[in-house]
VEXDRENDO-458759 format. One record per residue (C-alpha): residue number from 1; z, y, x. Coordinates in nm, 2 decimals. Layout:
     n       up    north     east
   NUM        Z        Y        X
...
This chain:
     n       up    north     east
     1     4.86     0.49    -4.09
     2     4.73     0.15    -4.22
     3     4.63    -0.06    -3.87
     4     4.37    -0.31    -4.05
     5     4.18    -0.15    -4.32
     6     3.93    -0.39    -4.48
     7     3.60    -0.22    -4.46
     8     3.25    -0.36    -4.58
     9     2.91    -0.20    -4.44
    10     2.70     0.03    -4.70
    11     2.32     0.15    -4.64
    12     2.23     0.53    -4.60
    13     2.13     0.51    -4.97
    14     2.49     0.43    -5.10
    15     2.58     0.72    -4.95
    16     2.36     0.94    -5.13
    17     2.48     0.77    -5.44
    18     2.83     0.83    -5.38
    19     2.80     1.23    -5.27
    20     2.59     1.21    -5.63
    21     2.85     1.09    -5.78
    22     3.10     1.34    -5.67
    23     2.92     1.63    -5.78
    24     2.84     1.50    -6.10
    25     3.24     1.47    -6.10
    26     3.31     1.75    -6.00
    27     3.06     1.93    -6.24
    28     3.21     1.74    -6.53
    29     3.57     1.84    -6.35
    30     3.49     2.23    -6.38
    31     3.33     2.21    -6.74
    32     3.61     2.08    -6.88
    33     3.84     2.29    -6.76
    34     3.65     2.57    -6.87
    35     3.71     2.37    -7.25
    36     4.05     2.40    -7.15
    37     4.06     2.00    -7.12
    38     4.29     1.95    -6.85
    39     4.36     1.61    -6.81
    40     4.00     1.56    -6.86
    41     3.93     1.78    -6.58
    42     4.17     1.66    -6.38
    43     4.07     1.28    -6.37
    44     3.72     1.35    -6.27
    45     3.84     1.62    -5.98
    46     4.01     1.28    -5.85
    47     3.73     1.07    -5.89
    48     3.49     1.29    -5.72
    49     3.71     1.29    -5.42
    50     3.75     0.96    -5.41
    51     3.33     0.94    -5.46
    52     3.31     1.21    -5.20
    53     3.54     1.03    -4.94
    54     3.31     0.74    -4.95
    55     3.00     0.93    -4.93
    56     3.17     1.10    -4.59
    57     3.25     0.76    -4.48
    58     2.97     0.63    -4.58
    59     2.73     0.90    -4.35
    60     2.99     0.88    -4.06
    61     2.98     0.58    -4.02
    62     2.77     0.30    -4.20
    63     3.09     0.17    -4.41
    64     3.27     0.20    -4.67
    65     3.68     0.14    -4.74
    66     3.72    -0.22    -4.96
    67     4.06    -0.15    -4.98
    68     4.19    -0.15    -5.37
    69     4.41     0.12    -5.23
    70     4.20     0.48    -5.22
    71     4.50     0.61    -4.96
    72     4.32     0.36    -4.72
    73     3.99     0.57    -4.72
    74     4.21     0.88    -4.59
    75     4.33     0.67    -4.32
    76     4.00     0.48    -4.22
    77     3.85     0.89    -4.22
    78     4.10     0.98    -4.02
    79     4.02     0.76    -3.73
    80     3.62     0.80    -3.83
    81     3.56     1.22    -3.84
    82     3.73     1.47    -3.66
    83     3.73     1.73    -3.91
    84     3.85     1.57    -4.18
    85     4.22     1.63    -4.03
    86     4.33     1.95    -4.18
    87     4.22     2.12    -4.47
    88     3.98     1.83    -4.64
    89     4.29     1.58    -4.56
    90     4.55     1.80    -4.76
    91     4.28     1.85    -5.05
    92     4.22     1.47    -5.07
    93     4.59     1.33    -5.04
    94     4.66     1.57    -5.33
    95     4.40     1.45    -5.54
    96     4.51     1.10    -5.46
    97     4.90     1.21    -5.50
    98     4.80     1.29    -5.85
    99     4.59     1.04    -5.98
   100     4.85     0.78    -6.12
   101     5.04     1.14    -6.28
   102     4.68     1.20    -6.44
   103     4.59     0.86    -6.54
   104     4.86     0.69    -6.69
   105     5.20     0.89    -6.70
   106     5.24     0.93    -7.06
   107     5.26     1.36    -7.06
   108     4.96     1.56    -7.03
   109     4.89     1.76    -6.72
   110     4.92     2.17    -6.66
   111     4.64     2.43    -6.67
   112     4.78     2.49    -6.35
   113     4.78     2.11    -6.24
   114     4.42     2.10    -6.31
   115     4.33     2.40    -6.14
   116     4.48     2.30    -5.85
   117     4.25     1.95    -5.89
   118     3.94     2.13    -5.94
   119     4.00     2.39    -5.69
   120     4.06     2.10    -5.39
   121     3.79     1.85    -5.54
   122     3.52     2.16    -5.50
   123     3.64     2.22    -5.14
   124     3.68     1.88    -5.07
   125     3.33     1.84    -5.20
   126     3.18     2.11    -5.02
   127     3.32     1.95    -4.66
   128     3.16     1.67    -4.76
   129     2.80     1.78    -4.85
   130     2.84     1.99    -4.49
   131     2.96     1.61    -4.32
   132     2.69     1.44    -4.51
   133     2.41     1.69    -4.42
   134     2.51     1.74    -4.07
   135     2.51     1.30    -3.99
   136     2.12     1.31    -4.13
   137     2.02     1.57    -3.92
């Protein structure tokens, strides 16, 4: 675990923005898979994690990670929500673990690679609507 994690404050409504973001992601994640796009699909799986772990942040706490590194938002959630240890960790370190395979590795990914991107970015997602909606009430 990172000790000093550079973090920057962020209003209620980047919040929204960001769990926004995610789901348009992740919608764009699952429709190209069913195109049978996989890298495609892949990418924006990752991204809507990495949109969805700032929206979690974001509601937990009133900041966001300003770390270049997206590995630092897993460890600044770790020490900000309880239930992100567990299941929502494993999904988003394997989005993460993949995103430099997806991105710029010169082969294309698997059907089954991208299943297994969209399948944790709409769980992942899903613990994160349930953290947002549960810090507004």
């Amino acid at each position: 675990m990172v000790k000093d994690i550079r973090m920057r404050s962020a209003t209620k409504q980047e919040g929204v923005v960001a769990l926004k973001k995610a789901r348009q992601f992740a919608e764009t994640a699952n429709e190209a898979f069913e195109y049978e796009r996989w890298d495609s699909a892949g990418l924006n799986a990752i991204h809507s994690g990495i949109s969805a772990a700032d929206a979690v942040l974001i509601c937990a706490s009133g900041q966001r990670c300003a770390s270049a590194d997206h590995a630092h938002v897993s460890d600044a959630l770790a020490r900000q929500v309880r239930s992100y240890m567990g299941s929502p960790k494993t999904q988003l370190l394997g989005l993460l673990k993949m995103k430099n395979v997806v991105a710029y590795e010169q082969r294309l990914i698997t059907r089954s690679e991208a299943n297994r991107l969209v399948m944790a970015a709409d769980r992942f997602l899903a613990w994160a609507e349930d953290c947002c909606s549960a810090s507004s009430r």
